[in-house]
C-alpha positions in Angstrom: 127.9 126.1 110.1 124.0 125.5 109.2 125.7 125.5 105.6 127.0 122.8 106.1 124.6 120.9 108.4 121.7 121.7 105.7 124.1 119.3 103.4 124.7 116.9 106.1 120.9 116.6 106.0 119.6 116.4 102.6 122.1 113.9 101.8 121.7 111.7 104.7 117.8 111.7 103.2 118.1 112.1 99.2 121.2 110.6 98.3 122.1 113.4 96.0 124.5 113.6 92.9 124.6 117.0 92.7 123.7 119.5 95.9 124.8 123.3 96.6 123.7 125.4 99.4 124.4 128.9 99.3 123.6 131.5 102.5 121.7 134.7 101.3 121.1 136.0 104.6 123.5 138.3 104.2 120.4 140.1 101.4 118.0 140.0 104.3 119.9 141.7 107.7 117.2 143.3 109.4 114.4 141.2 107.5 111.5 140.5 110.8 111.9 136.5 110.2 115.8 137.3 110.3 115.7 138.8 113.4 114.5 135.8 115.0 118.3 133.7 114.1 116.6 131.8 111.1 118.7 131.9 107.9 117.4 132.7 104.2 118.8 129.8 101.9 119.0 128.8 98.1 119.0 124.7 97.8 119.8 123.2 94.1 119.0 119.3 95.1 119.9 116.5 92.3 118.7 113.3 93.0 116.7 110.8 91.2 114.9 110.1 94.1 112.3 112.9 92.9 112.0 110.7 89.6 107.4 110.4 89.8 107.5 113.2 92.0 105.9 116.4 91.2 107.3 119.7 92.2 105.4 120.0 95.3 106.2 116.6 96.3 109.8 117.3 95.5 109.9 120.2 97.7 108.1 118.0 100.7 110.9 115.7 100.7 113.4 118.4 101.1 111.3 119.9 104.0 111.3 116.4 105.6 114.8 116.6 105.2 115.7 119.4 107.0 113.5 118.4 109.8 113.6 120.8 112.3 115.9 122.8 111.1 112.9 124.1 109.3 111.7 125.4 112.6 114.3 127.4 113.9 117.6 127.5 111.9 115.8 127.8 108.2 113.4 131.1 108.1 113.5 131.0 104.0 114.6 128.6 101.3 114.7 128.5 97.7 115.0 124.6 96.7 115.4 124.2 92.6 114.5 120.5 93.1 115.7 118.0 89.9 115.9 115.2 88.7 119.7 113.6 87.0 118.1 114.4 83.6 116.1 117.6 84.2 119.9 118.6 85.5 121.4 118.1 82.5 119.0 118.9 79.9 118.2 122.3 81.8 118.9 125.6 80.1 121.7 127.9 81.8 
């Protein structure tokens, strides 16, 4: 399940405390990148690996991550990218 192999990756790479990936392709059947076998994803990455990183350097790291993945199994992903204390001190 690519689930479960996006997890595998990013912590393999990030070492995360806290990480949940949940499938929304289910919201895009029939979407043109869909069509093509690549999965829409939401990513929430906790890690303080991103501690000095800014958001776009954050989001690089997941990319690297997911490797290729990125190319063919991945068509979208949401990543909410944070570090231990931006976790905890964030506003539900």
């Amino acid at each position: 399940m690519r689930t479960e192999r996006i997890k595998a990756c990013l912590s393999a790479a990030l070492e995360p405390q806290t990480i949940e990936v949940r499938d929304d392709s289910h919201m895009h059947a029939g979407h043109e990148g869909a069509k093509g076998g690549g999965g829409h994803f939401s990513v929430t990455v906790v890690t303080p690996r991103f501690l000095g990183k800014n958001h776009v350097q954050r989001h690089q790291m997941v990319y690297q991550a997911l490797g290729d993945m990125m190319k063919k199994d991945i068509h979208a992903l949401s990543i909410r990218a944070l570090t231990p204390d931006e976790f905890l001190n964030q506003k539900t």
